[in-house]
GUNU-486321 format. One record per residue: residue in three letters; x, y, z of N, C-alpha, C, O in turn. Coordinates in Angstrom, 1 decimal. Example, Ala and Ser with C-alpha at 12.3 -4.5 7.8 and 13.67 -1.06 7.14 Angstrom:
2
SITE	ALA	13.2	-5.7	7.8	12.3	-4.5	7.8	13.2	-3.3	7.8	14.2	-3.3	8.5
SITE	SER	12.8	-2.2	7.1	13.7	-1.1	7.1	12.9	0.0	7.9	13.4	1.1	8.0
This chain:
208
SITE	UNK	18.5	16.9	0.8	17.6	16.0	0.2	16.7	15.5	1.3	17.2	15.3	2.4
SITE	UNK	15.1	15.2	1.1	14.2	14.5	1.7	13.6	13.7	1.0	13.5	13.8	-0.2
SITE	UNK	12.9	12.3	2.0	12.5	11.7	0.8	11.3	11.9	1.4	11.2	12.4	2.6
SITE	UNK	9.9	11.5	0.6	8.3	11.4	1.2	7.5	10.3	0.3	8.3	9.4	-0.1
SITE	UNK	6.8	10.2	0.1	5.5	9.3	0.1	4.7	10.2	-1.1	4.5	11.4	-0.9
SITE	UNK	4.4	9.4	-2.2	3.3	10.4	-3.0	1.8	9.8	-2.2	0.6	10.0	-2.6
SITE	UNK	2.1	9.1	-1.2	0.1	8.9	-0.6	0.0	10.0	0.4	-1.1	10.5	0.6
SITE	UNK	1.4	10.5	1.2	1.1	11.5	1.8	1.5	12.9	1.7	1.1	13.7	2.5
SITE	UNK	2.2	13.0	0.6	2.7	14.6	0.0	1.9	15.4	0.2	0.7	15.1	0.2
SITE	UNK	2.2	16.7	0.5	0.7	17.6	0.5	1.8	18.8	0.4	3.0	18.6	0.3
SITE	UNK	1.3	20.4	0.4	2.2	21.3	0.2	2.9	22.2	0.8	3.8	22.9	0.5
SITE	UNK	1.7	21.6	2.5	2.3	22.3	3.4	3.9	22.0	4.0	4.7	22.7	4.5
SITE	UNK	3.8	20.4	3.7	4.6	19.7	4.1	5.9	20.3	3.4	6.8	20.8	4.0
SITE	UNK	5.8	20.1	1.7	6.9	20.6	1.0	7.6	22.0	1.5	8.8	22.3	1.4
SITE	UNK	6.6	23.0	1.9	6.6	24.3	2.2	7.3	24.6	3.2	7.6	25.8	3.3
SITE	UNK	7.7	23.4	4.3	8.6	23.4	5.8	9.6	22.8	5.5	10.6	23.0	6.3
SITE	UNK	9.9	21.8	4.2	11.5	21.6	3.7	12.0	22.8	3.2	12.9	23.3	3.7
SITE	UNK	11.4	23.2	2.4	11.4	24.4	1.4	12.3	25.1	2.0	13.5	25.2	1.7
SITE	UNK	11.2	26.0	3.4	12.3	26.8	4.4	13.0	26.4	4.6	13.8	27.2	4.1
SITE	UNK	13.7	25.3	5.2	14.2	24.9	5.8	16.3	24.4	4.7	17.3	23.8	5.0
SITE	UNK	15.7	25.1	3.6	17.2	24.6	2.7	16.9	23.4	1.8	17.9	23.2	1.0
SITE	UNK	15.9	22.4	1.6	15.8	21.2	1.0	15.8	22.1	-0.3	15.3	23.2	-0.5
SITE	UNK	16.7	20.9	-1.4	16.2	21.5	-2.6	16.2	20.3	-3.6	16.2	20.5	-4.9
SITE	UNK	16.3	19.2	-3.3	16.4	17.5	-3.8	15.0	16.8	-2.8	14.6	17.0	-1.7
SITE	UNK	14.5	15.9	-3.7	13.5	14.9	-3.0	13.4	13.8	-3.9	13.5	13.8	-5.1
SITE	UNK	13.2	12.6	-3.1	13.2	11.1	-3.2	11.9	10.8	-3.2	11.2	11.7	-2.7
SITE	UNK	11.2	9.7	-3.7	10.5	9.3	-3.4	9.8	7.6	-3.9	9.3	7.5	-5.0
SITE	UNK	9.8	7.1	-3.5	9.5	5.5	-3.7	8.0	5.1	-4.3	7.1	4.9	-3.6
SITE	UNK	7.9	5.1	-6.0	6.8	4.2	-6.7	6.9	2.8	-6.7	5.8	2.4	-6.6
SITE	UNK	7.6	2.1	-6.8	7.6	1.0	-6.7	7.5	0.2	-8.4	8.2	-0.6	-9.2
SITE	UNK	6.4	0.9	-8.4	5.9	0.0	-9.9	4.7	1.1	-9.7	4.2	1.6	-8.7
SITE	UNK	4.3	1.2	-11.7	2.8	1.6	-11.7	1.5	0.6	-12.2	0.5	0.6	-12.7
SITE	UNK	2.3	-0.5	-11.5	0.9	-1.6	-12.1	-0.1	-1.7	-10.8	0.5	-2.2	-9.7
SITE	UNK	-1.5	-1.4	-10.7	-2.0	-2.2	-9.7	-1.9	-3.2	-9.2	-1.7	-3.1	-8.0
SITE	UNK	-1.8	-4.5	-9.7	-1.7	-5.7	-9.2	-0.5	-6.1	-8.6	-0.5	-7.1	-7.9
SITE	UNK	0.5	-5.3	-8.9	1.4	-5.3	-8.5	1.8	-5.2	-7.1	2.2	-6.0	-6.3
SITE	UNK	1.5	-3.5	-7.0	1.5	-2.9	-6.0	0.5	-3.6	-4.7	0.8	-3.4	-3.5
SITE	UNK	-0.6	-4.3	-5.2	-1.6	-4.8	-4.6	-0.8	-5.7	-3.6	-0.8	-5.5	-2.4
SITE	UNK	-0.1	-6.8	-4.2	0.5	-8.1	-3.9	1.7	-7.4	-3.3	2.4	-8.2	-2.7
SITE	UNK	2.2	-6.2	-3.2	3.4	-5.8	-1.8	2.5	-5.0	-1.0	2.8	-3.9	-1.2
SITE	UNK	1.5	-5.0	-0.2	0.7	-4.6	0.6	0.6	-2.7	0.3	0.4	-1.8	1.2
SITE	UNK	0.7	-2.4	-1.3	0.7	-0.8	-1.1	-0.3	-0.1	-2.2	-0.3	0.9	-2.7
SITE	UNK	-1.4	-1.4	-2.2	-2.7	-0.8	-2.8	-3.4	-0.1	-3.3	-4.0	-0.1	-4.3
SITE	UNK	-3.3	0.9	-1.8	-3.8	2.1	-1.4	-3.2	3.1	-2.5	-4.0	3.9	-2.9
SITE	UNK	-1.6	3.0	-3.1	-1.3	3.8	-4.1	-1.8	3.8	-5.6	-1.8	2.9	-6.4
SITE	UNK	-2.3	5.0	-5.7	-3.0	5.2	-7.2	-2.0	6.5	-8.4	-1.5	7.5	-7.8
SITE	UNK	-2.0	6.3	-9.4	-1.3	6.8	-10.1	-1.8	8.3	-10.1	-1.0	9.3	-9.9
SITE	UNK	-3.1	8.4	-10.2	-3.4	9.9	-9.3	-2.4	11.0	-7.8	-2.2	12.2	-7.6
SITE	UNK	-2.0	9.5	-7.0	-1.3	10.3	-5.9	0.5	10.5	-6.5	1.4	11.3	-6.0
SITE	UNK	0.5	9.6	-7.5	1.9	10.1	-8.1	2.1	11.2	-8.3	2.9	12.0	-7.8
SITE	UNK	0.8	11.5	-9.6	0.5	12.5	-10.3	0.7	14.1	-9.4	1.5	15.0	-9.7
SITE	UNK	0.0	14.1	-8.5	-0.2	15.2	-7.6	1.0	15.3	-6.7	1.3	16.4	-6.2
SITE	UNK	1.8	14.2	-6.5	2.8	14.9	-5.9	4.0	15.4	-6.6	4.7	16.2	-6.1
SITE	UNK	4.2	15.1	-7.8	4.8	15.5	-9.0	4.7	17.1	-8.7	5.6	18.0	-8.5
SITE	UNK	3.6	17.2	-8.8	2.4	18.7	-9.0	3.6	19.6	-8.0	4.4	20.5	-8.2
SITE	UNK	2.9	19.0	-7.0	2.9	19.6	-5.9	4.7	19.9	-5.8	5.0	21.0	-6.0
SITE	UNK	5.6	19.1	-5.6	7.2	19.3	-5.8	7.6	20.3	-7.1	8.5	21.2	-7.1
SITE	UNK	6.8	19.8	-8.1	7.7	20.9	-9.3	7.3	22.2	-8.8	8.2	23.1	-8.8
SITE	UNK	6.0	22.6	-8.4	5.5	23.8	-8.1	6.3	24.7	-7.6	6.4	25.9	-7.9
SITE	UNK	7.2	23.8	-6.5	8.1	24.6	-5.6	9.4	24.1	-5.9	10.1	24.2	-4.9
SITE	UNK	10.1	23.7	-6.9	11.0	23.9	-7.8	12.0	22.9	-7.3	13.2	23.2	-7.5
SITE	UNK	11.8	21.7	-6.6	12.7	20.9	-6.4	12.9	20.1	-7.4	12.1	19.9	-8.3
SITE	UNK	14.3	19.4	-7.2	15.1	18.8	-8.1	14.4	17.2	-7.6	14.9	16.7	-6.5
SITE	UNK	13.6	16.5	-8.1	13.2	15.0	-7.7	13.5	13.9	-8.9	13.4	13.9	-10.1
SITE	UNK	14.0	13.0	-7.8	14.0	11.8	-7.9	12.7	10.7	-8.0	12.1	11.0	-7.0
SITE	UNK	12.3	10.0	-8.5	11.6	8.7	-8.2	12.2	7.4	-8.6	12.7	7.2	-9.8
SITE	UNK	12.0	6.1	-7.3	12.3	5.0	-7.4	11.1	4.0	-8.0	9.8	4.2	-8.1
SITE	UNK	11.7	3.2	-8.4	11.1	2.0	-9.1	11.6	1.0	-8.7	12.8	1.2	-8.7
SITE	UNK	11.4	-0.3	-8.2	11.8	-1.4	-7.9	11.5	-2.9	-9.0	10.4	-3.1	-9.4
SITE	UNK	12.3	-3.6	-9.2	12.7	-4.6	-10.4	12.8	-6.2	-9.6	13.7	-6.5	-8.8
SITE	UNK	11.8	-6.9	-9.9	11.7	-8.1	-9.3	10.2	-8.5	-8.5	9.6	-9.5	-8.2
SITE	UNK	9.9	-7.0	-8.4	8.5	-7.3	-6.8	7.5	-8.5	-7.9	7.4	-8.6	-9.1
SITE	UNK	6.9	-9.3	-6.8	6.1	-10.8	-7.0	4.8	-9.7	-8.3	4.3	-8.5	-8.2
SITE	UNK	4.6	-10.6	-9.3	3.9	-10.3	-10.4	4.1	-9.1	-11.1	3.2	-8.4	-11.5
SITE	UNK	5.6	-8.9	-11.2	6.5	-8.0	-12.0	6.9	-9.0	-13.2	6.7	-10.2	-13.1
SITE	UNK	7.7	-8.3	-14.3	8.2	-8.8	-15.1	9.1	-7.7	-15.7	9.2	-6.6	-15.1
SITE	UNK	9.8	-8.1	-16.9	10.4	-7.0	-18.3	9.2	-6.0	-18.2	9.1	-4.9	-17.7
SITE	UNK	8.4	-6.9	-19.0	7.1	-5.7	-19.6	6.4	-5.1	-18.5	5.7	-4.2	-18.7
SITE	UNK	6.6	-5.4	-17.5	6.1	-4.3	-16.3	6.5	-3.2	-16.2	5.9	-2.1	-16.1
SITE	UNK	8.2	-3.8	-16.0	9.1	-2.7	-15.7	8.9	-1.5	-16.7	8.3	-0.5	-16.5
SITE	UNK	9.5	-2.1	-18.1	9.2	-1.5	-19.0	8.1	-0.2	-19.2	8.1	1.0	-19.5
SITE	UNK	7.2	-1.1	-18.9	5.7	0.1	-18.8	5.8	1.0	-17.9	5.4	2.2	-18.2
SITE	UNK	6.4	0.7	-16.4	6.1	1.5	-15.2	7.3	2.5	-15.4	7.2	3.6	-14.9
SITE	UNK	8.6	2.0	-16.2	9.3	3.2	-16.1	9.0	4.5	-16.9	9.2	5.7	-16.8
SITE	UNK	8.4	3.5	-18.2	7.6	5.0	-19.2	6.5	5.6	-18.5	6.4	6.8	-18.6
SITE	UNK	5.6	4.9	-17.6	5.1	6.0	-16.5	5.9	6.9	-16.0	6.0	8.1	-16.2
SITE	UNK	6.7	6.1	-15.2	7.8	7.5	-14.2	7.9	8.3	-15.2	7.0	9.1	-15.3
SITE	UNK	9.2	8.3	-16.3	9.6	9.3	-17.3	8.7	10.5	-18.1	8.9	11.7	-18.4
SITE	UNK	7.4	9.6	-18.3	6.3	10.5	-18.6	6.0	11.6	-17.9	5.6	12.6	-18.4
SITE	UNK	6.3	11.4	-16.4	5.7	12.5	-15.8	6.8	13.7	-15.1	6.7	14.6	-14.2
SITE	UNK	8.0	13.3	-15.9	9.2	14.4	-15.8	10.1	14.6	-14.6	10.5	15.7	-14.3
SITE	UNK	10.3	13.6	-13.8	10.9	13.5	-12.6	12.5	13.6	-13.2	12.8	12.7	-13.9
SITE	UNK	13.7	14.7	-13.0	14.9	15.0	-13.0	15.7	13.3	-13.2	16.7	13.0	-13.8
SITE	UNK	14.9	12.7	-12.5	15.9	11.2	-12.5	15.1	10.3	-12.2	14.1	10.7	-11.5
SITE	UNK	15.1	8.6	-12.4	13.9	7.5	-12.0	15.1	6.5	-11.9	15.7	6.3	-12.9
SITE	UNK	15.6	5.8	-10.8	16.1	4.7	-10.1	15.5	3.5	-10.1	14.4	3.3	-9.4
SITE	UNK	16.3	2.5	-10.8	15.7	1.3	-10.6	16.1	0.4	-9.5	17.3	0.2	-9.7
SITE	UNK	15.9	-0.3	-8.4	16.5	-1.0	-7.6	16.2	-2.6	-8.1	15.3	-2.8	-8.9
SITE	UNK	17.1	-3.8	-7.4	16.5	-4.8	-7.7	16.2	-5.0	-6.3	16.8	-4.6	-5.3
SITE	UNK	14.7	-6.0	-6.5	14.7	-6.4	-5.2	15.6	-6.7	-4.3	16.5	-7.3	-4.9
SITE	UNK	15.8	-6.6	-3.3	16.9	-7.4	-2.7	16.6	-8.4	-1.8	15.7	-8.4	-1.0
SITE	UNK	17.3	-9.1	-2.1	17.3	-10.9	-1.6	16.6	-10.8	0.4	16.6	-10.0	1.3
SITE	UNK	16.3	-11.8	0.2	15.7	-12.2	1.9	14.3	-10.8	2.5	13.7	-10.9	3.5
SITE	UNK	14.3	-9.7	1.3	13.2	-8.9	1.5	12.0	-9.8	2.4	11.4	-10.8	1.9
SITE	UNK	11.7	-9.5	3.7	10.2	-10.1	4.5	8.9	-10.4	3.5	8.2	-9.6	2.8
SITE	UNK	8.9	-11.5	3.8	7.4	-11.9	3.2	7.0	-11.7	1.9	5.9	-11.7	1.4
SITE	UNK	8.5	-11.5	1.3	8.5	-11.5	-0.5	9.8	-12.9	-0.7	10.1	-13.4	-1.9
SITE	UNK	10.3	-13.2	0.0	11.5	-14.0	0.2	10.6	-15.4	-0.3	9.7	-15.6	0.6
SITE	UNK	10.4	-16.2	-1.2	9.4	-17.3	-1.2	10.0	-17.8	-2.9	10.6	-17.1	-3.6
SITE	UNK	9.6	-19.2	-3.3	9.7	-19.6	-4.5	8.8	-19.0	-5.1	7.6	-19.0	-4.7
SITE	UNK	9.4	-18.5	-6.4	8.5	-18.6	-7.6	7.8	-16.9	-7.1	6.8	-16.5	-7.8
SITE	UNK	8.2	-16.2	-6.4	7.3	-14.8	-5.7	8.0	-13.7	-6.9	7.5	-12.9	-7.7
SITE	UNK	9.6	-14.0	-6.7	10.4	-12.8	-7.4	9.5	-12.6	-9.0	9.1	-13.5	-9.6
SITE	UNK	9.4	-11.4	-9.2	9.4	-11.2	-10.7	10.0	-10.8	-11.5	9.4	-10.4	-12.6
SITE	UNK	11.4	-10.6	-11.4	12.1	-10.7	-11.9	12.4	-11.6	-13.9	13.5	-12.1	-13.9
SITE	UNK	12.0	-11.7	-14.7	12.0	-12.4	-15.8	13.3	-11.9	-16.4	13.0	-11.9	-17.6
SITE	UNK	14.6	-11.4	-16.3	15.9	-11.4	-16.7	16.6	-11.1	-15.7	16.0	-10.9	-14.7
SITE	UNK	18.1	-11.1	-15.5	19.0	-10.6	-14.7	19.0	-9.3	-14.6	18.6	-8.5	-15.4
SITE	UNK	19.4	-9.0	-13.6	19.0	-7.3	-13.3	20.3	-6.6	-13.8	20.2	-5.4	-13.8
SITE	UNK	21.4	-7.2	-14.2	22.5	-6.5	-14.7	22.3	-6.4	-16.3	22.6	-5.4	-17.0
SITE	UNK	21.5	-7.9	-16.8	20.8	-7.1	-18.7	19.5	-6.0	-18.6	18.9	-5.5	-19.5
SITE	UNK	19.1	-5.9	-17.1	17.9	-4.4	-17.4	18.4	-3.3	-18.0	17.5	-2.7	-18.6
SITE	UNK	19.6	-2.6	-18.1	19.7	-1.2	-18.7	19.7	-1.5	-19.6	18.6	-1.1	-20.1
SITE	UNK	20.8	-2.4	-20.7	20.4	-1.9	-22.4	18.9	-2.6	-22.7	18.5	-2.3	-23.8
SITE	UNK	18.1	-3.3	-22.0	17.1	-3.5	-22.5	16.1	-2.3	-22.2	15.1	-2.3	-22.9
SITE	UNK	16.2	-1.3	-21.3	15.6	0.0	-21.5	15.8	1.2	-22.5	15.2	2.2	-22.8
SITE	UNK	17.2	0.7	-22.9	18.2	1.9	-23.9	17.3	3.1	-24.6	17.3	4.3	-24.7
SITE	UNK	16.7	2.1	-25.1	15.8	2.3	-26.4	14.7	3.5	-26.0	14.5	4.7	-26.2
SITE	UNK	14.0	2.4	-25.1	13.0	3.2	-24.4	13.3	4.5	-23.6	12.8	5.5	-24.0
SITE	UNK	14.2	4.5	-22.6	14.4	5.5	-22.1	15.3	7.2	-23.7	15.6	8.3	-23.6
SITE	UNK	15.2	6.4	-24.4	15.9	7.1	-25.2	15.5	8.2	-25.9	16.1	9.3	-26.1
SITE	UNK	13.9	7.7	-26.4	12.6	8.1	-26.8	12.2	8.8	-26.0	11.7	9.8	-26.5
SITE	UNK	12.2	8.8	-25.1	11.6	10.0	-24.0	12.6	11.0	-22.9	12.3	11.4	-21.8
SITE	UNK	14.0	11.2	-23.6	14.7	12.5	-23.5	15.6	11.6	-22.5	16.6	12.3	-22.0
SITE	UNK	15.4	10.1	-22.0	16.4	10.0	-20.8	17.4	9.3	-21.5	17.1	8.8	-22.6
SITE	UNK	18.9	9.4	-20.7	19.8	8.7	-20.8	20.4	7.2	-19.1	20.5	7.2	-17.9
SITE	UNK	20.8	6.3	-20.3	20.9	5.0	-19.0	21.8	5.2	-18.3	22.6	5.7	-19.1
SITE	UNK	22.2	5.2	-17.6	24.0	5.1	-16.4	23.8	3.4	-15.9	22.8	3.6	-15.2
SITE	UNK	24.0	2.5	-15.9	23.7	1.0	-15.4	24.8	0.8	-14.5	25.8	1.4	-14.9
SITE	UNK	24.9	0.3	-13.6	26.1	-0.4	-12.8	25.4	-1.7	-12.1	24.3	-2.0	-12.3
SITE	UNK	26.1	-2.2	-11.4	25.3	-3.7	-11.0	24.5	-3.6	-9.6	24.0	-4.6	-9.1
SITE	UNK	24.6	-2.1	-9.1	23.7	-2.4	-8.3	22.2	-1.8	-8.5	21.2	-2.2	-7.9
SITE	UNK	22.4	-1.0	-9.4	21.4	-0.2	-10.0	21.2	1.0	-11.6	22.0	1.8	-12.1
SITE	UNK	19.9	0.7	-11.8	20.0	1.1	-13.3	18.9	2.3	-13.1	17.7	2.2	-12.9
SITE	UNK	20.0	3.7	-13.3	20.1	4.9	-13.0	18.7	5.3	-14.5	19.1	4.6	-15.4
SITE	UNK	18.0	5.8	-14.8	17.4	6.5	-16.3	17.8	7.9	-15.3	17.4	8.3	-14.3
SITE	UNK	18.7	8.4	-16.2	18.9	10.0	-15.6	18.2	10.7	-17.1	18.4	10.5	-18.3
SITE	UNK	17.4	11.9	-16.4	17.5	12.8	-17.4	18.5	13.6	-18.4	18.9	14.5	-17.6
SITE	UNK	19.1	13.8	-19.5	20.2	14.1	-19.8	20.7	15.5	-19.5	21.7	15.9	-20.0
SITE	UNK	19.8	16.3	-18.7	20.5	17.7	-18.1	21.2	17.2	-16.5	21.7	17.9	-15.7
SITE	UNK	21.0	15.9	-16.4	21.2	15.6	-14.9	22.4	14.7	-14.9	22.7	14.6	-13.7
SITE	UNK	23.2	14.0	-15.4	24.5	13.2	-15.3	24.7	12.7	-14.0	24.3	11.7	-13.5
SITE	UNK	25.6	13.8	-13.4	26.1	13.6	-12.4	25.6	13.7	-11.1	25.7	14.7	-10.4
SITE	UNK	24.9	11.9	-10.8	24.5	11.8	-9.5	25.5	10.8	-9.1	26.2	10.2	-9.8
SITE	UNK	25.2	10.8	-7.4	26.0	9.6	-6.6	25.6	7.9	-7.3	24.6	7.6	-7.9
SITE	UNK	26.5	7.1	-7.1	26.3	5.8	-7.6	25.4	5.2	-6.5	25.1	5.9	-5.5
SITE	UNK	25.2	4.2	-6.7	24.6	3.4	-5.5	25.9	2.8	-4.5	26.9	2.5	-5.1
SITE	UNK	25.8	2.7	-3.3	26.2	2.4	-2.8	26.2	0.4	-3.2	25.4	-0.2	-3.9
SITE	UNK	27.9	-0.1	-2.5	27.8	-1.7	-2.8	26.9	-2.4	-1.9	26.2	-3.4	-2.2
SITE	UNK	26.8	-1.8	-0.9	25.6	-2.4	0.2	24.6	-1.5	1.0	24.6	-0.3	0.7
SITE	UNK	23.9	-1.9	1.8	23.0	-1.4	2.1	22.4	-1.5	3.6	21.2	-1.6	3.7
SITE	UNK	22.8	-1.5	4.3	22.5	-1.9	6.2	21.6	-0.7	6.7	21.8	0.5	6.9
SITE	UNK	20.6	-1.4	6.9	19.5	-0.4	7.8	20.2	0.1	8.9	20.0	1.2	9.4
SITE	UNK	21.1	-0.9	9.4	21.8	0.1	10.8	23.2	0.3	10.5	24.0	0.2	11.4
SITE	UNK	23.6	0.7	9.4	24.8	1.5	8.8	25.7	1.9	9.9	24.9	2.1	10.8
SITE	UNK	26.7	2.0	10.2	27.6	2.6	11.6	28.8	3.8	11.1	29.6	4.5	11.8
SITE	UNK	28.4	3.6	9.4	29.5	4.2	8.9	29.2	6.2	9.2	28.4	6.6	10.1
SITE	UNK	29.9	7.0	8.6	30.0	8.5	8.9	28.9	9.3	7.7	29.3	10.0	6.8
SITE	UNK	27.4	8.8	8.0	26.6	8.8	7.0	25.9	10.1	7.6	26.6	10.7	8.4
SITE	UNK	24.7	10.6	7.3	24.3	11.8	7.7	22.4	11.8	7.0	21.9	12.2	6.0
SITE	UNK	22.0	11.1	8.1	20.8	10.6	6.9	19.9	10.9	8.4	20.5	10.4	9.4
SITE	UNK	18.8	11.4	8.7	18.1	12.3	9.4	16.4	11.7	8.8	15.8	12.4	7.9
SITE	UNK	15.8	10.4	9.4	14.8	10.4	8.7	13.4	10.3	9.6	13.5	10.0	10.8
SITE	UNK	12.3	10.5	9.1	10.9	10.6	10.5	10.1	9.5	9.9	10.4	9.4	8.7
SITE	UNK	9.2	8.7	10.5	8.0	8.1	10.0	8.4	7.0	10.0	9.6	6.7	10.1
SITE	UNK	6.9	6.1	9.6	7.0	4.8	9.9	7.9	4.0	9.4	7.1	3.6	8.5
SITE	UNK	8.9	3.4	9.2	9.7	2.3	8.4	10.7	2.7	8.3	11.6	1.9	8.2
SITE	UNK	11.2	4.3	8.2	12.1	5.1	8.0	13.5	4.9	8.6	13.6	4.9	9.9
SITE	UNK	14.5	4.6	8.1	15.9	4.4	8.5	16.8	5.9	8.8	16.6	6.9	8.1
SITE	UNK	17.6	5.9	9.9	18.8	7.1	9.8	20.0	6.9	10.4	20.3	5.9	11.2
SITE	UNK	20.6	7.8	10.0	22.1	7.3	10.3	22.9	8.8	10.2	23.3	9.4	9.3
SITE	UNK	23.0	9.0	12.1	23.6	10.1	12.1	25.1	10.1	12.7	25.6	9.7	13.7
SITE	UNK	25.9	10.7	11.1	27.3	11.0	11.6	28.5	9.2	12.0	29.7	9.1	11.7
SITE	UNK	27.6	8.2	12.6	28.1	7.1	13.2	27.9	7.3	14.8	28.3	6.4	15.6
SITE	UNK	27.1	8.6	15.2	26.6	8.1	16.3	25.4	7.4	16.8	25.4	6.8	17.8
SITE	UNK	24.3	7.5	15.7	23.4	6.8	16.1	22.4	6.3	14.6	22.3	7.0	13.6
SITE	UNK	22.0	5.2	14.8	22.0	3.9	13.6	20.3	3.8	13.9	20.1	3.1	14.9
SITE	UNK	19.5	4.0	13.5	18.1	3.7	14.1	17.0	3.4	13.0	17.3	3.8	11.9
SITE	UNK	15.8	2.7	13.2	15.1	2.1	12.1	13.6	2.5	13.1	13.3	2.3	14.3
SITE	UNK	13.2	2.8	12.4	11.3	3.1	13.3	10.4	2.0	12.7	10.4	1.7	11.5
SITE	UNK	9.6	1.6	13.7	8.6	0.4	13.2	7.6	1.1	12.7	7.2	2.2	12.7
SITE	UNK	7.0	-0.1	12.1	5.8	0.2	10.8	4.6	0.6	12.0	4.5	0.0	13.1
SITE	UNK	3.9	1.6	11.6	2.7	2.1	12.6	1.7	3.0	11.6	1.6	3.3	10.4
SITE	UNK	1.2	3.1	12.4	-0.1	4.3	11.2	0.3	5.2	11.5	0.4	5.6	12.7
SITE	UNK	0.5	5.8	10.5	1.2	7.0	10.5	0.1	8.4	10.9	0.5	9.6	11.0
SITE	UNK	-0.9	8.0	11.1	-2.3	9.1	11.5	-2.6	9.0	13.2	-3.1	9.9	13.8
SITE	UNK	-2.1	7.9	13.9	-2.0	7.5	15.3	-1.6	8.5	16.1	-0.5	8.7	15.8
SITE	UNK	-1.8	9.1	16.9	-1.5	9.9	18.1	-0.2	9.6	18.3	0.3	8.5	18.1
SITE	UNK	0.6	10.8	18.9	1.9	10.3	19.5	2.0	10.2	21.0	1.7	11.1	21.8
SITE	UNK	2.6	9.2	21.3	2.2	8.9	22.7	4.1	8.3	23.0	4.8	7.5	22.4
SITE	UNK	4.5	9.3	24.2	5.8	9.0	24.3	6.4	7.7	25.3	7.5	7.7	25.7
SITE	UNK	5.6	6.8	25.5	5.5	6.0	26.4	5.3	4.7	25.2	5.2	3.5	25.5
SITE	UNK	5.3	5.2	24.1	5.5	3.6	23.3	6.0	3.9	22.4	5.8	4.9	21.7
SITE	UNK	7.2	2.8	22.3	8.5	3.4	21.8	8.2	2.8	19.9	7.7	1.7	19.8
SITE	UNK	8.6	3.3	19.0	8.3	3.3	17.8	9.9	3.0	16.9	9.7	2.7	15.7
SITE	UNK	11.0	2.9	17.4	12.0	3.4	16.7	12.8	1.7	17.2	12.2	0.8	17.8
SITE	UNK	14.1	1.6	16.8	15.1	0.6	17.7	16.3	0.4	16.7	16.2	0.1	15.5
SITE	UNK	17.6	0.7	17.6	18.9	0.7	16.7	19.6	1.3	17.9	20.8	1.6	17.9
């Protein structure tokens, strides 16, 4: 499995997993509301670049995932709601809900969360919805799974979550923000940068 970016997907890119044995991909929407996305600094994403990377992954026959996240500042029910009949609309094998999680940078604030129910009543309040459009719910309390019903059996969520993990994990990741965790020898997180920047080995980008 890899995960990528629908602002930077393209096909060449998919075409060097491809070789290389990938046959699963991740990838993080967030939400399909503008204003949404505006107010977590990721703007820049338009439902067009969803759209195209959808494109571009089915083309070449992988099995994808897309995330959604439950809480972000000028979210609600009816957000979610909406944004997940986006995902589902556009045929992704499976759509993951996460809830925010607590102390998140610069979303940590009163009154920011949007959250409008508990994140453990979000699945049967999708039931319905996801139902109508061919998915089935799996809920657990750390997250509310809409699996497609040819897809069941995936991994649960994990009970926690440590950017610098130490456990016997196997997670190999590149680019800006990106977390990895090889085996338990090495635990590392790369800082946020432009990802179009020259690479210059004399400034160090990574720390773990």
């Amino acid at each position: 499995e890899f995960e990528t970016s629908p602002f930077t997907a393209t096909d060449e890119r998919a075409v060097v997993f491809q070789k290389h044995g990938f046959n699963r991909v991740s990838f993080g929407v967030q939400s399909f509301s503008p204003s949404v996305l505006s107010r977590v600094g990721r703007g820049y994403q338009k439902t067009g670049h969803v759209r195209r990377c959808m494109d571009i992954l089915k083309s070449r026959g992988f099995r994808i995932n897309m995330d959604l996240l439950y809480g972000l500042p000028g979210g609600s029910l009816a957000e979610t709601r909406s944004s997940a009949a986006a995902a589902m609309a556009l045929g992704p094998d499976s759509v993951v809900i996460y809830p925010l999680a607590a102390g998140t940078p610069a979303l940590d604030a009163p009154g920011v969360n949007g959250a409008a129910a508990p994140f453990a009543d979000l699945g049967p309040r999708l039931a319905d919805l996801a139902d109508k459009m061919g998915y089935a719910v799996e809920a657990d309390w750390f997250s509310t799974r809409l699996h497609a019903r040819k897809l069941l059996r995936l991994d649960r969520a994990p009970a926690a979550y440590d950017d610098l993990h130490a456990g016997p994990l196997l997670m190999m990741c590149l680019g800006p923000t990106s977390r990895g965790h090889i085996h338990g020898r090495m635990a590392y997180r790369h800082d946020a940068y432009d990802a179009g920047s020259p690479f210059r080995a004399d400034s160090p980008t990574a720390r773990g």
